[in-house]
C-alpha positions as CSV (number, residue, x, y, z in Angstrom):
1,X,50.4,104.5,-62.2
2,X,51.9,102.3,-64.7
3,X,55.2,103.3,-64.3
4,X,55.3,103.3,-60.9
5,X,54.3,99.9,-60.9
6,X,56.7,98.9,-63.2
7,X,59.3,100.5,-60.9
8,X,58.5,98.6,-58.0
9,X,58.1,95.2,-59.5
10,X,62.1,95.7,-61.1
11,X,62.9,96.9,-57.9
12,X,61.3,93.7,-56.1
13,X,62.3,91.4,-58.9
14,X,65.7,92.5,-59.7
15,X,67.0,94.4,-56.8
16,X,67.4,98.2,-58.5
17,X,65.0,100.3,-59.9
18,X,66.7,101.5,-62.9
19,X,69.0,100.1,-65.0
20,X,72.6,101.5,-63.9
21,X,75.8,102.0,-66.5
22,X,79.0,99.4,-65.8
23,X,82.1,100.6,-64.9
24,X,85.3,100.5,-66.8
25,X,85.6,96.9,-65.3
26,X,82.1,96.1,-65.6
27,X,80.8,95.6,-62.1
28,X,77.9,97.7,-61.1
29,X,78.8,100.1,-58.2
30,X,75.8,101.1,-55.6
31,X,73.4,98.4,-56.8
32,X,73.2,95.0,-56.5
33,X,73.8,93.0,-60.0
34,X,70.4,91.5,-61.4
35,X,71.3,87.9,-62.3
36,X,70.0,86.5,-66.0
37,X,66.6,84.9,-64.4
38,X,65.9,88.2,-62.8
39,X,66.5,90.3,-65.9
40,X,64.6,87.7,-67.8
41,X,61.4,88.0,-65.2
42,X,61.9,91.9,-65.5
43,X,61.1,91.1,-69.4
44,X,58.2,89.1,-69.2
45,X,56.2,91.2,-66.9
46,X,56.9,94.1,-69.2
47,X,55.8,92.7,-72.3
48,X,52.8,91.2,-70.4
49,X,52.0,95.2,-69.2
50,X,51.8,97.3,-66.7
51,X,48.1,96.2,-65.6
52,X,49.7,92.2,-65.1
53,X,52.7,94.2,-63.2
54,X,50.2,96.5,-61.1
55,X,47.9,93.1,-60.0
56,X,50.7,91.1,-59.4
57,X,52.2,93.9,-56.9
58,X,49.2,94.3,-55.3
59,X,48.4,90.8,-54.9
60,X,52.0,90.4,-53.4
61,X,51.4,93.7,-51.2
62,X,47.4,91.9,-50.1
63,X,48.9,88.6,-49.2
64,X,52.0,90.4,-47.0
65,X,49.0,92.3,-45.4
66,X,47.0,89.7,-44.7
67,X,49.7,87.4,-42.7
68,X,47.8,86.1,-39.7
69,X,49.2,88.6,-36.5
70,X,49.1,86.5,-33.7
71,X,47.6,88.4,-30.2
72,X,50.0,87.3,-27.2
73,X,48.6,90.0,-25.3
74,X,48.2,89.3,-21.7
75,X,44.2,91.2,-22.0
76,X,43.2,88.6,-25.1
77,X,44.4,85.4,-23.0
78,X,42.0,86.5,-20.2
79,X,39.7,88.0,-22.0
80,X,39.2,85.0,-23.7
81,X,40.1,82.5,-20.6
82,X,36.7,84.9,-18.7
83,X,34.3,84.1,-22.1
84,X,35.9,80.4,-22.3
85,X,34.8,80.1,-18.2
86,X,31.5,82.4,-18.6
87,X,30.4,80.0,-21.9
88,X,31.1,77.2,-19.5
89,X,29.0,78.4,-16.7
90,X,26.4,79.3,-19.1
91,X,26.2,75.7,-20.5
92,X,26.1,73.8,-17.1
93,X,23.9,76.4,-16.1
94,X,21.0,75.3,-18.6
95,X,21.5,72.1,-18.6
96,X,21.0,71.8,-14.9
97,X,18.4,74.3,-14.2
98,X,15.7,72.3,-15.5
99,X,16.2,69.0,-13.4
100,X,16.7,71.2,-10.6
101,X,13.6,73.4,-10.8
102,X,11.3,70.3,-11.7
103,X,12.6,68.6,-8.3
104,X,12.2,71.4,-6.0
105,X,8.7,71.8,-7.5
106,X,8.4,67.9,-6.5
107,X,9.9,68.1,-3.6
108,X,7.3,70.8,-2.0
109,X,4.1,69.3,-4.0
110,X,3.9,72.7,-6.4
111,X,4.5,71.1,-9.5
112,X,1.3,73.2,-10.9
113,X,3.6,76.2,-11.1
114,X,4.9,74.4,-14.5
115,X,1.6,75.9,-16.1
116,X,2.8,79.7,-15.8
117,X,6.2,78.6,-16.7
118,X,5.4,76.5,-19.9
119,X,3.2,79.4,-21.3
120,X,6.1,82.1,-21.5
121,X,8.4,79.3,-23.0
122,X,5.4,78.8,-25.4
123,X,5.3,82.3,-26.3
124,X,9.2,83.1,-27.0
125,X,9.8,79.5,-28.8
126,X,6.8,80.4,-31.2
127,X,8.5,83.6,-32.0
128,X,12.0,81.3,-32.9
129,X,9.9,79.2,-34.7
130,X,7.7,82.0,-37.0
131,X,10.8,83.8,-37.6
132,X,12.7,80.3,-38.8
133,X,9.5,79.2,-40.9
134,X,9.0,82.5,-42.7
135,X,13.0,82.8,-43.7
136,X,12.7,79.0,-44.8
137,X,9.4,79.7,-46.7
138,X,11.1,82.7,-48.3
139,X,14.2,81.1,-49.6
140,X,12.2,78.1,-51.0
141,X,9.5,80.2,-52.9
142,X,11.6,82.0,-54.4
143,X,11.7,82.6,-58.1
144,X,14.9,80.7,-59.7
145,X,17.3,83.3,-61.2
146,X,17.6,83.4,-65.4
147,X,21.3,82.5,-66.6
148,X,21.8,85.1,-68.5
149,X,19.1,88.0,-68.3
150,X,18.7,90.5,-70.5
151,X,17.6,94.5,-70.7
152,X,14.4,94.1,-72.6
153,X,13.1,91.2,-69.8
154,X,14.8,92.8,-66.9
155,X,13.1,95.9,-67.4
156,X,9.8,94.7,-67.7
157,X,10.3,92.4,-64.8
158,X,10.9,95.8,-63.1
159,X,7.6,97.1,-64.5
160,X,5.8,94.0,-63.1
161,X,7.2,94.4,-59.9
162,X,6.3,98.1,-59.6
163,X,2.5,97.1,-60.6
164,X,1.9,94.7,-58.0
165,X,0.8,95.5,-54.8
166,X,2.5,94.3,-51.6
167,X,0.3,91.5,-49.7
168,X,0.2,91.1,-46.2
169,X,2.7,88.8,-45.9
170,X,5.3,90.3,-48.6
171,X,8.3,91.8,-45.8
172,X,11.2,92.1,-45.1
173,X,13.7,90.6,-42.7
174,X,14.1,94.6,-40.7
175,X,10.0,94.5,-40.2
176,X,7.8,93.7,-37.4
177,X,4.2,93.0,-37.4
178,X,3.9,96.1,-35.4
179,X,6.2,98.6,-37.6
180,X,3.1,99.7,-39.7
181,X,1.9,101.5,-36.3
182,X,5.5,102.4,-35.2
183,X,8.0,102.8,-38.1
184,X,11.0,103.8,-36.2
185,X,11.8,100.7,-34.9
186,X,15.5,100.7,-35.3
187,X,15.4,103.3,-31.7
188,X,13.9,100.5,-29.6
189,X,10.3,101.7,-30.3
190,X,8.9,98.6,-31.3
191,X,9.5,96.8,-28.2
192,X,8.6,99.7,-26.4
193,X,5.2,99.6,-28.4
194,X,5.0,95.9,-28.4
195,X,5.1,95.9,-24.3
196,X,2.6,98.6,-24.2
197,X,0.4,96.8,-26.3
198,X,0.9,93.6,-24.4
199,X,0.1,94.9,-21.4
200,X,-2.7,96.5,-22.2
201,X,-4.1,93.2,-24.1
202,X,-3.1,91.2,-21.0
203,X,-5.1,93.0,-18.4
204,X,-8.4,93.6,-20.3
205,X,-8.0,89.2,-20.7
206,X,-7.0,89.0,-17.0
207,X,-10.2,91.1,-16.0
208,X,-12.5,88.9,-18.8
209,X,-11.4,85.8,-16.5
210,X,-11.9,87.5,-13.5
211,X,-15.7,88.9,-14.4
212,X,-16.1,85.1,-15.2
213,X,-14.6,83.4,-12.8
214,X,-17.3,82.3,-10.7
215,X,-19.1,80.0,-13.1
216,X,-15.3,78.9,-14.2
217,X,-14.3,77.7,-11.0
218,X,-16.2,76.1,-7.8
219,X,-15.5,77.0,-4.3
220,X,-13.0,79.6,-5.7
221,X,-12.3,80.9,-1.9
222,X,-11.5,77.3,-0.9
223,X,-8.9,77.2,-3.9
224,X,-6.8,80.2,-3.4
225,X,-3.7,79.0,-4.8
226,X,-5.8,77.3,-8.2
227,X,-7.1,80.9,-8.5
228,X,-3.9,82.7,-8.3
229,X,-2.5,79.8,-10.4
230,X,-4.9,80.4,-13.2
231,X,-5.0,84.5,-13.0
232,X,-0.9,84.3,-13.3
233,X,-1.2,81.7,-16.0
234,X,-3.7,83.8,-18.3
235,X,-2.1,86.9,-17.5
236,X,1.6,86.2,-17.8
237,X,1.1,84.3,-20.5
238,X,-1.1,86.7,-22.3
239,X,1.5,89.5,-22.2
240,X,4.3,87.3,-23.2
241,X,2.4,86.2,-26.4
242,X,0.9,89.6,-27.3
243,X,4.7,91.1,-26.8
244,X,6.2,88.1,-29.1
245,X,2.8,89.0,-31.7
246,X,4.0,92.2,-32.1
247,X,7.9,91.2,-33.4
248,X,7.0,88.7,-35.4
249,X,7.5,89.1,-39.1
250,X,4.2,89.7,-40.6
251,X,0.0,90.0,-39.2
252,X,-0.4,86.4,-40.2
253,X,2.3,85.0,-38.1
254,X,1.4,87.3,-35.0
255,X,-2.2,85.8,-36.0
256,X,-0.2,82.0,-35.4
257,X,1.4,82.3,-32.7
258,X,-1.2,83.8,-30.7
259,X,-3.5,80.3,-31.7
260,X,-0.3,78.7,-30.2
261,X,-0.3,80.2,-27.0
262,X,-4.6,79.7,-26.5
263,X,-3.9,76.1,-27.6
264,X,-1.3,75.5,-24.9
265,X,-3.3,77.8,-22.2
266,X,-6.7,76.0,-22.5
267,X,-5.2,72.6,-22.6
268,X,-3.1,73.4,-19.6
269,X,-5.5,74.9,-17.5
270,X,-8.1,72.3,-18.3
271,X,-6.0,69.6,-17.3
272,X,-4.6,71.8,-14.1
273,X,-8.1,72.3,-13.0
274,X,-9.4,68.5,-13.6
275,X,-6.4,66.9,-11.6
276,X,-6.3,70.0,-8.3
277,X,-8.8,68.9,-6.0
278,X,-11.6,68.6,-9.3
279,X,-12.2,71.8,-9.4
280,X,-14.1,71.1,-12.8
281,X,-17.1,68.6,-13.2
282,X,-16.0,65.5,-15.6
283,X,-18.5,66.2,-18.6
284,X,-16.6,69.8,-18.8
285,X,-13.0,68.5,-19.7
286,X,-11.4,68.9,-22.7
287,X,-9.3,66.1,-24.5
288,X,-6.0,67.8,-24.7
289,X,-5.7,65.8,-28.1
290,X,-9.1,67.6,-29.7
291,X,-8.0,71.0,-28.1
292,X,-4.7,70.2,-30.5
293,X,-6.5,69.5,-33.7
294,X,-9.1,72.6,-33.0
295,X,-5.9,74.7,-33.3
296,X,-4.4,72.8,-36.4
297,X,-8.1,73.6,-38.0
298,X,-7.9,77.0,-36.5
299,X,-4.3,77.7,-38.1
300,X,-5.0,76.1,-41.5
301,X,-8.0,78.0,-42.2
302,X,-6.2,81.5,-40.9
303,X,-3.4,80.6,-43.6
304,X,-5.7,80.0,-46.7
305,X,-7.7,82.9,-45.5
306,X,-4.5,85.3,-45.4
307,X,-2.9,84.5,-48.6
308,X,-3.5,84.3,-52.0
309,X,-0.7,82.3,-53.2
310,X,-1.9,78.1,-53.2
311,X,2.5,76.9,-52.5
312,X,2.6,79.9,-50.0
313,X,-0.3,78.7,-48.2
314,X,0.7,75.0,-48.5
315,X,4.0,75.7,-47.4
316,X,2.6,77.8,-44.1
317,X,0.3,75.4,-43.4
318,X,2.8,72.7,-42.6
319,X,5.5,74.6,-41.2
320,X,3.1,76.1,-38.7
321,X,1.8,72.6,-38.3
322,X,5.1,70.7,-37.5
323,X,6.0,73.8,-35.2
324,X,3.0,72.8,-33.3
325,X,3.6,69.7,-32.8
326,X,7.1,70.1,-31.9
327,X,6.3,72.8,-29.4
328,X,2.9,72.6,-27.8
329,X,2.5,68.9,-27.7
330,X,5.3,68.1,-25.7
331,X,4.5,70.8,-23.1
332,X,1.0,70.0,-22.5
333,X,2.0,66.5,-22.2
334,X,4.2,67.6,-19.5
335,X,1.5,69.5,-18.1
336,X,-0.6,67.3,-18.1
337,X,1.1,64.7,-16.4
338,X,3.1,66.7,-13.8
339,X,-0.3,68.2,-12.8
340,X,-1.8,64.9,-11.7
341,X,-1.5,65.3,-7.5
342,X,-0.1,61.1,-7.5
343,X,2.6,61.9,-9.2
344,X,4.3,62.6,-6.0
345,X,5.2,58.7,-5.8
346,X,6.8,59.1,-8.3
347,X,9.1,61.8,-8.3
348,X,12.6,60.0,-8.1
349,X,11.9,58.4,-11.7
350,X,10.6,61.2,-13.2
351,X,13.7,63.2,-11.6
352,X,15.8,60.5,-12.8
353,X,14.4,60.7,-16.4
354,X,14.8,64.5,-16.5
355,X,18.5,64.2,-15.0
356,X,19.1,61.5,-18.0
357,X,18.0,63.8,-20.6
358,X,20.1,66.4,-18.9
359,X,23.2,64.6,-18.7
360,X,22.4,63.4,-22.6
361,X,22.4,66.7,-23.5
362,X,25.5,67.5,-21.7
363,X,26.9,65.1,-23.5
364,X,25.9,66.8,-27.0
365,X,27.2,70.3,-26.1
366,X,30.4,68.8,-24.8
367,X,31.2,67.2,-28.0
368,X,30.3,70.3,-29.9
369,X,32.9,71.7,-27.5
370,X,36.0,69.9,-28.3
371,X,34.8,69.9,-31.8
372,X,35.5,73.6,-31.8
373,X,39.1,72.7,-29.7
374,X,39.9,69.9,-31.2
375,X,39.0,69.8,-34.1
376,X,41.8,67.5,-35.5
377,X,41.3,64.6,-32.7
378,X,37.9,64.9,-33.2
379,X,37.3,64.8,-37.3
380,X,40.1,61.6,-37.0
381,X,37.1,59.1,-37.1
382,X,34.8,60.3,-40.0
383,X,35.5,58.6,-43.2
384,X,34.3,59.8,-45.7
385,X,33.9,64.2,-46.8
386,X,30.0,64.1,-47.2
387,X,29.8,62.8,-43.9
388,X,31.5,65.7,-43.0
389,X,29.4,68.1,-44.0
390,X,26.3,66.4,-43.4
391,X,25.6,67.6,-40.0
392,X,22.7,64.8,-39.3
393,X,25.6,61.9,-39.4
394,X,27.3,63.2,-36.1
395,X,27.1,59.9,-34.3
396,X,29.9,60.6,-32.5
397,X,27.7,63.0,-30.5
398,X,25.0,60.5,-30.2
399,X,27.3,58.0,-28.3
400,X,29.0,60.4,-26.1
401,X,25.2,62.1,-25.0
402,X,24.4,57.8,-24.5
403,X,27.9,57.3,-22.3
404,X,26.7,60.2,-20.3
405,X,23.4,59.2,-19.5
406,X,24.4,55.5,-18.6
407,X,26.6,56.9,-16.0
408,X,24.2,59.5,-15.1
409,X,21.9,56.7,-14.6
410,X,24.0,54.3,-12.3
411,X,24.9,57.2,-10.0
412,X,21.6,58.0,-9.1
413,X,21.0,54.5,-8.7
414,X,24.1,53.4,-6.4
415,X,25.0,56.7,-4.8
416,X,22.0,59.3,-4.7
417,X,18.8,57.6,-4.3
418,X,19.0,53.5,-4.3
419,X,15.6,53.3,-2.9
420,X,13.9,54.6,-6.5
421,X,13.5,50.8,-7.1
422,X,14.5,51.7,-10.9
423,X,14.9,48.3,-12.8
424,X,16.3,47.2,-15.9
425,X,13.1,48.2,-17.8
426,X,13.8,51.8,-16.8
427,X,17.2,51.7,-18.1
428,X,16.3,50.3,-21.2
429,X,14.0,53.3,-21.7
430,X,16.0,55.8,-20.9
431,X,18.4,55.0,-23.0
432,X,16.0,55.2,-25.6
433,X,15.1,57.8,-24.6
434,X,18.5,59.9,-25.1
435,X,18.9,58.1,-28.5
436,X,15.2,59.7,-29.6
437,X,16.2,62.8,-28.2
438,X,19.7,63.4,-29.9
439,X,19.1,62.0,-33.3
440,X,15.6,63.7,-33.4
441,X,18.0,67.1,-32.4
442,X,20.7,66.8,-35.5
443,X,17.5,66.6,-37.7
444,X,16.4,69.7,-36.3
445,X,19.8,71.0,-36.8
446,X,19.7,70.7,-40.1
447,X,16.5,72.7,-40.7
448,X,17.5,75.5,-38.2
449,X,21.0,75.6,-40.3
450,X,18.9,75.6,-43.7
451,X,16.3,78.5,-42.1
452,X,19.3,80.1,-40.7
453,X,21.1,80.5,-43.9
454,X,18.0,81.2,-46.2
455,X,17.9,85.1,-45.8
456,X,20.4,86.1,-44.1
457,X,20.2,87.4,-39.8
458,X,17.3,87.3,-38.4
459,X,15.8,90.7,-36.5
460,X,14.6,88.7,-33.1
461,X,15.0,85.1,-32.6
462,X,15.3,84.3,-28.9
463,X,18.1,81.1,-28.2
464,X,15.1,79.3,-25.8
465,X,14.8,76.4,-28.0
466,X,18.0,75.7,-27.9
467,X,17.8,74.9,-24.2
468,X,14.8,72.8,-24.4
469,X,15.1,70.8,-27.3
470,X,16.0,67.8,-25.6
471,X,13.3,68.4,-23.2
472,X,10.8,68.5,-26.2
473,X,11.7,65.8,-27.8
474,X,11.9,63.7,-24.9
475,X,8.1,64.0,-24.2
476,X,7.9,61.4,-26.9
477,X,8.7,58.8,-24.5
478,X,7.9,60.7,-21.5
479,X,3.7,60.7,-21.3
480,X,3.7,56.8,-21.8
481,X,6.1,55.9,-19.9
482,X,4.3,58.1,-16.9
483,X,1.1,56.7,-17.7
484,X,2.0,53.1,-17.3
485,X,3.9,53.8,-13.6
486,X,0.5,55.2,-12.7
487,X,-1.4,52.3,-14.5
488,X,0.8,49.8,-11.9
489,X,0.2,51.8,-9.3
490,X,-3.7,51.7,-9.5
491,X,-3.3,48.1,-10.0
């Protein structure tokens, strides 16, 4: 091996690879004639030794084999002018489906249907948000590694590790909460399991409500539609949560994220069933706000109950908190609001808030997308190499998803609909509005990035929140801005 390596770097340095006998007239024949600095690398390299000579030809052999081989194929251009086009499609598709579903709902006065919808996204942004939390929780508890370890306390580190027994929340990131009833999960039978199971769960709930549904709801045969309202709600919504249970990554989160989904589902129903045609008597309404705290309660005792380690359960605790907030809050506000039968005079500002947000969000995606073109045009502004790689400082982003908006905003006010009587007040909040919403999203950003990275690819993580972050965040703004248009119009 040696010598064939010292063959080939004479015969790439110095053009021959042995040395040939001059002539009579001292010209080499058949060879080219190594010059001094050839024969002079030739000597180097062999004092240095064949290993030097045998790295420095494969380096030289790696780097020719890894030339970047440009694909001028006609199949890769449209291949990748179809994914360019279906990406785009994709993107304008989310960001307008929302806005359009909410004014259709408006539009024909069934704006109650946002119960059934909210409690699937509920149930799969739960699952994004367990599986995030327990990476992040993961990576941060772990133990730091020793600089320079050695046999005597690595092996009885090994020792210590085979004595302990694994707790109920020790797992990895291959496991579901359901793979100790169905260990070959890798074939699909997990999810095949977890819909059984779901569906099984989900009907013996629906027919609970329905054994009880007489002393839950008055006049149930004058309320058809609030009985088939509350019947999809609790059953659709059951199944989803009870499917998204069953893949999360331990008991204790399944344990979570079902308190998530019976948090949304009372709140929502409760404030469904108080605003159509008062269905419930006044002194049986819950405050959404104490239905909220009853699940923080609910979810803090479950942790310290589940685990035995105090920064485990600390760290749990607020990551489950925060998630709740984040996520349940802002869609029973919605709910809550949307419900309410008056807000049919005011559907053109509620639609124009929602197509704000929209175009706001637009606005974030499309600079994310000539980030990725042009990159060059687009990093010309930053200044300084830490704002570069802080992904929170994108400002850039925030004042393109603000441009957007604006206009957004003063074409639905000249051209679309100039009898929504929106003022300069409602301007003022809306922009604020998309300014709350994208900063609030690069902070997120940042801890999905962080969770993302923490241990590696997650098993399941559906993309919903993705979609509806701006929608979530914008429920900051949303319930008191609502509130007050209904407080002017009672006046």
């Amino acid at each position: 091996m040696a010598r064939s390596c010292e063959r080939s770097t004479r015969a790439r340095v110095g053009g021959s690879v042995e040395p040939q006998e001059p002539a009579q007239d001292g010209v080499y024949y058949g060879v080219e004639s190594p010059s001094p600095s050839s024969l002079r690398s030739i000597q180097i390299l062999v004092e240095r030794g064949p290993e030097v000579q045998c790295a420095t030809t494969q380096a030289t052999t790696t780097s020719a084999s890894d030339l970047p081989r440009w694909k001028c194929h006609r199949r890769s251009r449209i291949s990748a002018l179809c994914y360019s086009l279906l990406s785009a499609v994709w993107t304008l598709g989310v960001v307008v489906t929302p806005p359009t579903v909410l004014a259709l709902l408006l539009h024909f006065s069934e704006q109650y249907v946002l119960v059934t919808i909210c409690s699937v996204f509920v149930a799969f942004g739960a699952a994004e948000i367990v599986w995030s939390s327990h990476r992040l929780r993961s990576h941060l508890l772990q133990p730091f590694q020793e600089e320079q370890p050695t046999a005597v306390s690595l092996r009885r580190r090994d020792d210590l590790q085979q004595q302990e027994m694994p707790s109920q929340d020790e797992t990895t990131d291959s496991d579901f909460a359901i793979a100790r009833i169905v260990r070959r999960y890798r074939g699909g039978c997990s999810y095949v399991a977890a819909g059984v199971l779901a569906a099984v769960a989900s009907s013996a709930i629906v027919l609970v409500v329905v054994a009880v549904g007489d002393s839950m709801i008055k006049e149930r045969a004058s309320a058809p539609s609030a009985w088939r309202v509350v019947l999809f709600t609790v059953g659709l919504g059951s199944f989803s949560a009870f499917f998204c249970a069953a893949l999360t990554p331990t008991p204790s989160d399944a344990v979570v994220l079902l308190v998530f989904q019976i948090v949304f589902i009372v709140a929502g129903l409760n404030s469904f069933l108080a605003n159509y045609e008062h269905l419930v008597d006044e002194p049986e309404l819950l405050d959404p706000l104490y239905v909220l705290l009853v699940g923080f309660c609910a979810i803090i005792v479950w942790r310290i109950v589940s685990s035995e380690r105090v920064l485990d359960t600390l760290c749990m605790a607020m990551l489950d908190t925060a998630g709740l907030v984040y996520l349940v809050a802002p869609l029973m506000a919605y709910v809550d609001i949307l419900s309410d039968p008056h807000i049919h005079h005011h559907r053109f500002k509620i639609i124009t808030f929602f197509v704000v947000v929209a175009a706001g969000d637009l606005g974030q995606r499309l600079y994310a997308s000539l980030k990725v073109l042009c990159p060059s045009a687009m990093l010309s502004c930053r200044h300084s190499v830490s704002k570069q790689a802080h992904p929170s400082m994108e400002w850039e982003a925030v004042a393109l998803s603000l441009a957007l908006g604006a206009a957004a905003f003063a074409v639905i006010t000249t051209a679309v609909v100039p009898d929504a009587k929106l003022s300069a007040v409602d301007a003022v909040i809306f922009a604020a509005v998309v300014c709350i919403t994208q900063v609030c999203r690069l902070a997120l950003d940042t801890f999905r990035a962080v969770a993302s990275e923490a241990r590696g690819h997650p098993v399941w993580v559906p993309r919903l929140l993705r979609g509806i972050n701006s929608y979530l965040l914008a429920g900051i703004v949303f319930h008191p801005y609502v509130k007050s248009l209904n407080a002017g119009h009672e006046h």
